[in-house]
N, CA, C and O atoms as a DFTB+ gen file, in Angstrom:
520 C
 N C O
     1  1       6.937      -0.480       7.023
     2  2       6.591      -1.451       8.032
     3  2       5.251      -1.121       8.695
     4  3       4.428      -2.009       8.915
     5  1       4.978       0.509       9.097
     6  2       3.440       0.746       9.477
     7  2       2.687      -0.112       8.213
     8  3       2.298      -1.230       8.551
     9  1       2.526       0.136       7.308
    10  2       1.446       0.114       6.828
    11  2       1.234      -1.699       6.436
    12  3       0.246      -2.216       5.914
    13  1       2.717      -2.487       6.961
    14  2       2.304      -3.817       6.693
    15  2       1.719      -4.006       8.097
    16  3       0.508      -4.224       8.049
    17  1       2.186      -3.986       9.217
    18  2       1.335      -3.871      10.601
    19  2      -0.361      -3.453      10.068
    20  3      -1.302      -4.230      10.232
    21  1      -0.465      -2.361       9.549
    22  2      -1.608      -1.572       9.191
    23  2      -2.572      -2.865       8.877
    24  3      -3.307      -3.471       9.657
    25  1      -2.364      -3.058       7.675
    26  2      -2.596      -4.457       7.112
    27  2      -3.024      -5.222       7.548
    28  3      -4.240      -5.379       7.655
    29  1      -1.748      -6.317       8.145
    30  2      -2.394      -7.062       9.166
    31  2      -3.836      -6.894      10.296
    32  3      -4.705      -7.738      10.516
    33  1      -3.735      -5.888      10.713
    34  2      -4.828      -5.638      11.655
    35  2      -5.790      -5.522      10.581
    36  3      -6.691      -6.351      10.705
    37  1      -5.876      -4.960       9.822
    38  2      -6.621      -4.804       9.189
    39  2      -7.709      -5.636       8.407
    40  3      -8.829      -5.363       7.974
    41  1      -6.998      -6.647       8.407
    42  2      -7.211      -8.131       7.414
    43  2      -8.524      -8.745       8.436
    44  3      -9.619      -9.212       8.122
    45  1      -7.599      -8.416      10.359
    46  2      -8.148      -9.435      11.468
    47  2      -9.522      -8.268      11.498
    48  3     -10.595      -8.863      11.601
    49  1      -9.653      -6.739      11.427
    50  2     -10.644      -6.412      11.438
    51  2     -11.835      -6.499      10.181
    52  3     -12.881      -5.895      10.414
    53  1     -11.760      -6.960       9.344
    54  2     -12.013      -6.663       8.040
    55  2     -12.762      -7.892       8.124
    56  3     -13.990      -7.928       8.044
    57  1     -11.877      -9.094       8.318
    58  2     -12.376     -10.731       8.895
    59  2     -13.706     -10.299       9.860
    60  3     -14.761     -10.822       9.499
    61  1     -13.756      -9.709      10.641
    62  2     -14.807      -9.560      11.815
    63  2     -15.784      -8.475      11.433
    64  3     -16.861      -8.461      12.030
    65  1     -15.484      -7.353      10.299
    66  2     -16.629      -6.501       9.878
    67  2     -17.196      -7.709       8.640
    68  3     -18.369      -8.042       8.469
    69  1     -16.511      -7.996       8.208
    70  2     -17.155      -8.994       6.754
    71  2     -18.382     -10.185       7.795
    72  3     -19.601     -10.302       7.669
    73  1     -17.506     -10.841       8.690
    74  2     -18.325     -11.922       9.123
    75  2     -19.306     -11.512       9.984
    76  3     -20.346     -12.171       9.990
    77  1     -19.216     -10.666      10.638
    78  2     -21.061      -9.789      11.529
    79  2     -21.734      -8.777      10.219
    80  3     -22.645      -7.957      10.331
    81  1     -21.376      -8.946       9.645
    82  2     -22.201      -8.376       7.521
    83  2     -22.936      -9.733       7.041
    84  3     -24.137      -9.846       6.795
    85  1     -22.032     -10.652       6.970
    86  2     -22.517     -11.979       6.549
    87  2     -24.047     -12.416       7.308
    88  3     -25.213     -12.483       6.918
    89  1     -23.253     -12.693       8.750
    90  2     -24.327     -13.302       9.473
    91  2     -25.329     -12.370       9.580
    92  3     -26.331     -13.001       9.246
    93  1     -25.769     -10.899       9.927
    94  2     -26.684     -10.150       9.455
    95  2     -27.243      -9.975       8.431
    96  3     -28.467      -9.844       8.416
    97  1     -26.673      -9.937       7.565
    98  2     -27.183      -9.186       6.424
    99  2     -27.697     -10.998       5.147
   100  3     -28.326     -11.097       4.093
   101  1     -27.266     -11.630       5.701
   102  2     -26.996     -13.270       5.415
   103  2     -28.336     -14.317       6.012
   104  3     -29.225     -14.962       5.456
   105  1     -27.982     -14.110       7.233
   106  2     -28.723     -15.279       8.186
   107  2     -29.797     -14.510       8.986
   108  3     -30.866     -15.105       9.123
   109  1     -29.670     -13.117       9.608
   110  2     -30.536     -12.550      10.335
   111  2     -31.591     -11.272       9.013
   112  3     -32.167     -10.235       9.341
   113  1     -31.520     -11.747       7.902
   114  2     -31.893     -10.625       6.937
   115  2     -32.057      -9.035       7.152
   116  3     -33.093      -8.403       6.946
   117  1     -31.111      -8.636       7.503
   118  2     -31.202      -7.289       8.468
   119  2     -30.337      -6.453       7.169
   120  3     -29.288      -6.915       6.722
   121  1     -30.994      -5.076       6.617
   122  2     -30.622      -4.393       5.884
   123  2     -29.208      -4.631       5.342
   124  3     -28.421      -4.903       6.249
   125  1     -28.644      -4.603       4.075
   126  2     -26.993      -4.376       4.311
   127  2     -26.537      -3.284       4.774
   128  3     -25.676      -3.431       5.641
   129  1     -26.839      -2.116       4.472
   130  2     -26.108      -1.352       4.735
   131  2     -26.189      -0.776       6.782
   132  3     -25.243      -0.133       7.237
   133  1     -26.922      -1.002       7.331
   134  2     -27.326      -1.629       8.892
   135  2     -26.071      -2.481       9.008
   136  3     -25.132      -2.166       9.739
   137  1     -26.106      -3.859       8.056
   138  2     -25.318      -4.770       8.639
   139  2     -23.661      -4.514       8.359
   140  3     -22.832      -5.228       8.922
   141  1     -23.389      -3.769       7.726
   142  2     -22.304      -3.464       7.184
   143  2     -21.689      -2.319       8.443
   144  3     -20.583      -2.428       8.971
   145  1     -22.565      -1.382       8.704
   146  2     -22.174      -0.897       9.697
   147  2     -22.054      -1.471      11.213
   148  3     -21.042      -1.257      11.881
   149  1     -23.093      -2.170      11.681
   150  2     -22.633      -2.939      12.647
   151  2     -21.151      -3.833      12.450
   152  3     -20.275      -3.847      13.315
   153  1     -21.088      -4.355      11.521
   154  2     -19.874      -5.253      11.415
   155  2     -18.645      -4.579      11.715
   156  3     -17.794      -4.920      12.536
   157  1     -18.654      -2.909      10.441
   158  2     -17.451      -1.780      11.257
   159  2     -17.439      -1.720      12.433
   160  3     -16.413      -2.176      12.937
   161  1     -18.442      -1.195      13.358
   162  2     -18.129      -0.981      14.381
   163  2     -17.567      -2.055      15.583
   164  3     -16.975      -1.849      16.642
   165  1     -17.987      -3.172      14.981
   166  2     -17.531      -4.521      15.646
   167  2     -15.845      -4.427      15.651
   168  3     -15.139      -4.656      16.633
   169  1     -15.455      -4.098      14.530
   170  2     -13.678      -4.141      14.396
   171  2     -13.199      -3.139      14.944
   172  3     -12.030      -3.344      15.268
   173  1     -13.748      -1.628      15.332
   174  2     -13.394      -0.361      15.882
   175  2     -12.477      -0.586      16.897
   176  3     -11.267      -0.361      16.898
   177  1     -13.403      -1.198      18.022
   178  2     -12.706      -1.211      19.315
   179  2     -11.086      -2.113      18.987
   180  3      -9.991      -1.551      18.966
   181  1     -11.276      -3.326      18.800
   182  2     -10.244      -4.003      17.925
   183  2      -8.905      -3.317      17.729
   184  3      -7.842      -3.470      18.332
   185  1      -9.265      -2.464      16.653
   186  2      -8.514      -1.577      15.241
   187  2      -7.707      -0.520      16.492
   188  3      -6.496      -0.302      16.444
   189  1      -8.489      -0.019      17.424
   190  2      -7.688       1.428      18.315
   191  2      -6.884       0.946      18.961
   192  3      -5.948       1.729      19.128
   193  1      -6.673      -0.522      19.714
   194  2      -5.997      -0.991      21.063
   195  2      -4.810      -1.212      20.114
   196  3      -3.714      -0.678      20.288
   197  1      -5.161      -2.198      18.901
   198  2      -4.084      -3.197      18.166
   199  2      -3.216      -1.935      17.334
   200  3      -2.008      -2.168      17.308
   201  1      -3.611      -0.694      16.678
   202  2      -2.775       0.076      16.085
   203  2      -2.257       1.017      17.069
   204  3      -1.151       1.558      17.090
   205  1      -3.025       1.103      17.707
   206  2      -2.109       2.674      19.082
   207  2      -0.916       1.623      19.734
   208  3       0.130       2.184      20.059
   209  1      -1.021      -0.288      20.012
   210  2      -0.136      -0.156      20.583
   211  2       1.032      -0.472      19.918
   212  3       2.081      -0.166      20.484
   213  1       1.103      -1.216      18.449
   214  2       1.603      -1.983      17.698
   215  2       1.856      -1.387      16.045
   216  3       2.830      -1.649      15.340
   217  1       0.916      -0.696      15.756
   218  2       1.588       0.185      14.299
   219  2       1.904       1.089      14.655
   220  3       3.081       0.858      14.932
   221  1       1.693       2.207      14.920
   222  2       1.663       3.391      15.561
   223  2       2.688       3.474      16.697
   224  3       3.582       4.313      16.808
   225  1       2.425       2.527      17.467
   226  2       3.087       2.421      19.037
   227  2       3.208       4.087      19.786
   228  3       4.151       4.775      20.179
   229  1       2.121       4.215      19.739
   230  2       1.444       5.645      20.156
   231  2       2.184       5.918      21.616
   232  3       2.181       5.048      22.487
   233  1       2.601       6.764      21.738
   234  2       3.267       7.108      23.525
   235  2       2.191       8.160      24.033
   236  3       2.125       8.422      25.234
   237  1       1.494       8.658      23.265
   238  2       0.414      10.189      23.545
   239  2      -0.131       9.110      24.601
   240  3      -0.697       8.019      24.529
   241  1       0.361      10.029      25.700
   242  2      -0.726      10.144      27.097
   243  2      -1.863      10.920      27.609
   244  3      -2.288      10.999      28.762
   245  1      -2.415      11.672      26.148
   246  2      -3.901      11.921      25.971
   247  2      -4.904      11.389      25.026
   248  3      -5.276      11.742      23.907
   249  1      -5.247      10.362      25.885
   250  2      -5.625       8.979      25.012
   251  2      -7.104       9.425      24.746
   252  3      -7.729       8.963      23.792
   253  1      -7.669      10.373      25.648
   254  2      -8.916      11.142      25.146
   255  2      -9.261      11.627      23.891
   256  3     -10.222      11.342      23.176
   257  1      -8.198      12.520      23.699
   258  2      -7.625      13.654      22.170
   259  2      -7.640      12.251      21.295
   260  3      -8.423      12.147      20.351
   261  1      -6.705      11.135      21.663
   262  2      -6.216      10.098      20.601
   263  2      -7.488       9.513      19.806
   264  3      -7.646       9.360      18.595
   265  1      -8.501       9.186      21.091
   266  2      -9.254       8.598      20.706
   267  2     -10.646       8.878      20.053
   268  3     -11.278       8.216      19.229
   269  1     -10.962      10.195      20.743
   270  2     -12.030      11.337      19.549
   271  2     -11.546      11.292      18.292
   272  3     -12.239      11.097      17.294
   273  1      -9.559      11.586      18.315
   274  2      -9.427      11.529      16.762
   275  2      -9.767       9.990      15.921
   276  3     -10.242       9.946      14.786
   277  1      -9.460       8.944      16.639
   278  2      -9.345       7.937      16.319
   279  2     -10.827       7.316      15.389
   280  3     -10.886       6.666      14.345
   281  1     -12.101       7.942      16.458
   282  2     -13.202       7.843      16.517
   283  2     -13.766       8.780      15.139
   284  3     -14.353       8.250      14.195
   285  1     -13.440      10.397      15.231
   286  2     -13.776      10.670      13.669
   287  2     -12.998       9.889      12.731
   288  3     -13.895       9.256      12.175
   289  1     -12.018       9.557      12.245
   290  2     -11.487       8.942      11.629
   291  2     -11.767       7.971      11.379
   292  3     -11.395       7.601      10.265
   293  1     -12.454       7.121      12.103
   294  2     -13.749       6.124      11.273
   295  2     -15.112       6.384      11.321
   296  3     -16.022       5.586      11.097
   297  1     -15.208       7.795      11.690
   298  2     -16.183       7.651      10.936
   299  2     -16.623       7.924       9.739
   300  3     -17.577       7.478       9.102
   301  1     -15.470       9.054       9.396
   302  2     -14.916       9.529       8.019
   303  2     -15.436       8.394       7.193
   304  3     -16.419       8.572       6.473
   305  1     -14.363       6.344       7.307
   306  2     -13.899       5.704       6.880
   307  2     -15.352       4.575       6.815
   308  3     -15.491       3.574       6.112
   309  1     -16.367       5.218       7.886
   310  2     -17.162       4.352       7.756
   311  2     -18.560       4.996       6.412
   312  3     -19.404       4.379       5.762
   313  1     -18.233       6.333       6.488
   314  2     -18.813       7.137       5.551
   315  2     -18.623       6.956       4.202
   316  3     -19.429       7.080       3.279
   317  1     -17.135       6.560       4.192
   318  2     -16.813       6.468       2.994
   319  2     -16.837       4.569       2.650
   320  3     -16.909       4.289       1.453
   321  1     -16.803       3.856       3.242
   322  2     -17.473       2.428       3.160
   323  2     -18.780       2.576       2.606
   324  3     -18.951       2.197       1.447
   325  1     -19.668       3.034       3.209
   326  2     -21.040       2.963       2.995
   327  2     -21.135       3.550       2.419
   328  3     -22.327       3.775       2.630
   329  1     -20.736       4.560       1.220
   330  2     -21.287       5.572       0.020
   331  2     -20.460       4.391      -1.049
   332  3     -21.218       4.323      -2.017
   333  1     -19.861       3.915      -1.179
   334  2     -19.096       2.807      -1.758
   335  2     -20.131       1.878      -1.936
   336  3     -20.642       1.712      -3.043
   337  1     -20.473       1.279      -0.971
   338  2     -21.202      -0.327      -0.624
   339  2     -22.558       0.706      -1.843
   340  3     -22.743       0.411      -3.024
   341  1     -23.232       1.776      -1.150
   342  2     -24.288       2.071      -1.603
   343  2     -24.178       2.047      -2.971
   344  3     -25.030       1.366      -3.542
   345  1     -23.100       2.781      -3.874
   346  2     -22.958       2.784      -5.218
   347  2     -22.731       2.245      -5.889
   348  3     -22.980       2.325      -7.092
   349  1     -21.900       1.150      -5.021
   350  2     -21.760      -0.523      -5.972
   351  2     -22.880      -1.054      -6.088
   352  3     -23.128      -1.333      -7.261
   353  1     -23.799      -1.361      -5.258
   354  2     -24.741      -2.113      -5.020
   355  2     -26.091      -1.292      -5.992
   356  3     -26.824      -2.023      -6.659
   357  1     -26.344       0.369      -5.995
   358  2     -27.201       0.666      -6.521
   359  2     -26.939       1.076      -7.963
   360  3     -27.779       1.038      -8.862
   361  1     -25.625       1.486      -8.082
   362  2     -25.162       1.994      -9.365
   363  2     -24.703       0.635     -10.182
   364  3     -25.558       0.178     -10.941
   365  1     -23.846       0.166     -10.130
   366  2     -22.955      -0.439     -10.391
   367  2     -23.282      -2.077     -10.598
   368  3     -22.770      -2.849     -11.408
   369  1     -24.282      -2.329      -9.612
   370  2     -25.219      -3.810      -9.419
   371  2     -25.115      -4.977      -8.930
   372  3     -25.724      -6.039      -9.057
   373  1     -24.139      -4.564      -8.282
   374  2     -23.128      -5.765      -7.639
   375  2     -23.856      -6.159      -6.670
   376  3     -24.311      -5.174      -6.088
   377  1     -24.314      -7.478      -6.041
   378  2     -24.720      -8.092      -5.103
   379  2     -23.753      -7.277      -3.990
   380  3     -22.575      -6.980      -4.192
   381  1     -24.579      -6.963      -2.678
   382  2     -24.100      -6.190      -1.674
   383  2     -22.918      -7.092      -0.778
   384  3     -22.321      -6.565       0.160
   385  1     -22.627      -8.753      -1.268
   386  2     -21.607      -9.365      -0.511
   387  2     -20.294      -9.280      -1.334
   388  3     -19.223      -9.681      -0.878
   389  1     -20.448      -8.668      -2.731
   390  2     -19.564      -8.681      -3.603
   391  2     -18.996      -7.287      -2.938
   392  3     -17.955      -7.096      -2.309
   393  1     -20.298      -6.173      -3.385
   394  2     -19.768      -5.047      -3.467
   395  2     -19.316      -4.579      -1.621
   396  3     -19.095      -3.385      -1.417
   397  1     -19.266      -5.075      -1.017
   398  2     -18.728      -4.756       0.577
   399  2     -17.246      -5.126       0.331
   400  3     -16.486      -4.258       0.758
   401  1     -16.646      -6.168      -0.235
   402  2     -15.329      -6.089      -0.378
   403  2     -14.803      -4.914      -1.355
   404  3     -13.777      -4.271      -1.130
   405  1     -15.245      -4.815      -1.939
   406  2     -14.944      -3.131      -2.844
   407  2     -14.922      -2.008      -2.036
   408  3     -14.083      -1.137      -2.267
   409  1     -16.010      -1.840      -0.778
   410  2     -16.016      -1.011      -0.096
   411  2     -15.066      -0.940       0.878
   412  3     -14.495       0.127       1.107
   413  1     -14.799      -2.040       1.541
   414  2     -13.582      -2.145       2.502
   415  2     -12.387      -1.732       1.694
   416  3     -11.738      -0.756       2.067
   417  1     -12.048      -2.393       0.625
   418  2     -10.957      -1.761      -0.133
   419  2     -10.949      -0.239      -0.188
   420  3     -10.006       0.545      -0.084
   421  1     -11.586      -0.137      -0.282
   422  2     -11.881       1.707      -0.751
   423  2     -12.248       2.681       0.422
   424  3     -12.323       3.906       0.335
   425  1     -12.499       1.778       1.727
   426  2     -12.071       2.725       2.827
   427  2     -11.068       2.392       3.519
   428  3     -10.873       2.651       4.706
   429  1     -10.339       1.754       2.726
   430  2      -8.609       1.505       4.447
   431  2      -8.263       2.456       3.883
   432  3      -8.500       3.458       4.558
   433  1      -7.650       2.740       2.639
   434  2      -7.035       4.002       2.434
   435  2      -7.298       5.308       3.572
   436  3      -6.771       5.839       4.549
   437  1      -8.638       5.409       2.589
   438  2      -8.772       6.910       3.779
   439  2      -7.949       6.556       5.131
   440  3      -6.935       7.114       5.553
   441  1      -9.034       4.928       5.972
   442  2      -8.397       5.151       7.278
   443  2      -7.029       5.346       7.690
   444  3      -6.566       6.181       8.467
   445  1      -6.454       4.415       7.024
   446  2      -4.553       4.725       7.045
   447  2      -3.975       6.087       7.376
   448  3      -3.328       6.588       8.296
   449  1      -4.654       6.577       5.865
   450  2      -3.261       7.931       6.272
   451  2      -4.283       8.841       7.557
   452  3      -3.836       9.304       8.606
   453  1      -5.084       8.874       7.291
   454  2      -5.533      10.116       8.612
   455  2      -5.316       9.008      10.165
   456  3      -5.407       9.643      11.216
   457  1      -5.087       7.686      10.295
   458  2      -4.614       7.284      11.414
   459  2      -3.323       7.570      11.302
   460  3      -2.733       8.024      12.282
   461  1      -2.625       7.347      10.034
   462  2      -1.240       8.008      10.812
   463  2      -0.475       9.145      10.780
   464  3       0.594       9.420      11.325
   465  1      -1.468       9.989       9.782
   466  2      -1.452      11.447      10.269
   467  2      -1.820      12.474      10.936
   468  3      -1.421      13.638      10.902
   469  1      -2.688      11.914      11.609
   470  2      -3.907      12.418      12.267
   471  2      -4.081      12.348      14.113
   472  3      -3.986      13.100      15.084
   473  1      -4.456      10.625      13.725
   474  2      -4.577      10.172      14.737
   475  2      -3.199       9.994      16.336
   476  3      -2.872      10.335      17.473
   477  1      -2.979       9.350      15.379
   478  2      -1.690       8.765      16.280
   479  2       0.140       9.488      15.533
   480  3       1.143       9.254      16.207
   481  1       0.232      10.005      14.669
   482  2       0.935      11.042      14.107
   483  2       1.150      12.205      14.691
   484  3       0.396      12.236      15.664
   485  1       1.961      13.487      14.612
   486  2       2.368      14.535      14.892
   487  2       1.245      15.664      14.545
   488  3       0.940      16.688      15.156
   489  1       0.724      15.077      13.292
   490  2      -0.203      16.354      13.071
   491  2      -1.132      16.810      13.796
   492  3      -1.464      15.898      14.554
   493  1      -1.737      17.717      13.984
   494  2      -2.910      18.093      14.783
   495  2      -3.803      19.169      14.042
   496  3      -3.667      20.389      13.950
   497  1      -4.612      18.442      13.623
   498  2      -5.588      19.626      12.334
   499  2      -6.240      21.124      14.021
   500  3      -6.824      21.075      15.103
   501  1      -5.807      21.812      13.420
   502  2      -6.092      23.258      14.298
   503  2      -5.415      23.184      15.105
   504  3      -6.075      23.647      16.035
   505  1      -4.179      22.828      15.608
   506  2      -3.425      23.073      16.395
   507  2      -1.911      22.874      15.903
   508  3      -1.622      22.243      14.886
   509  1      -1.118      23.404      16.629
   510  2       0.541      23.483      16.611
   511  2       0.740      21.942      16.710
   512  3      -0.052      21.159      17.234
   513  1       2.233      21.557      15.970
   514  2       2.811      20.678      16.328
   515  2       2.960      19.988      18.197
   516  3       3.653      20.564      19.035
   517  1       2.451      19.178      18.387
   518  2       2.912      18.997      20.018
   519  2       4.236      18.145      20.326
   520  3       4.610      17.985      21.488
């Protein structure tokens, strides 16, 4: 059930990184890979409220800790988007509106499990169970 929640949000952030990619990288001719990242970060804020309160349903009342983790964890996801977008597009040859849906595909993964192992999960990389 997380990971259909996951999903969902995912779809509504994915909708809002694709469409500020479009209109940048589309209508304002602004680099793709610029516009690709602006568009992530457009869904970020989004992605933390809608999964901490609703996939996750996070109770951690150190929303600081939650959210540094939350915060590497895309950026991990945005790292791994954009080495994607880059290799489709330079390797591979794919027009950069093709190859951005390849890239989104190929970073929810990452984001998933380290949000729900990570982030909003029990684990704590360098520390004890809390």
């Amino acid at each position: 059930m997380q990971f259909f929640k996951f999903s969902v949000i995912g779809i509504l952030n994915t909708g809002l990184h694709y469409g500020v990619f479009i209109v940048l990288y589309g209508l304002a001719d602004i680099n793709y890979l610029i516009a690709s990242t602006a568009g992530y970060c457009v869904g970020v804020g989004n992605s933390y409220i809608m999964n901490r309160r609703w996939t996750f349903a996070s109770g951690n009342d150190r929303i600081f800790g939650e959210l540094t983790r939350f915060i590497a964890v895309n950026l991990a996801s945005l790292g791994a988007n954009a080495g994607l977008l880059f290799a489709l597009v330079t390797i591979v040859s794919l027009q950069p509106q093709v190859a951005q849906i390849g890239a989104i595909i190929g970073s929810m993964s990452v984001n998933f499990i380290c949000n729900k192992f990570w982030t909003f999960g029990s684990v704590k990389v360098g520390s004890v169970r809390e």
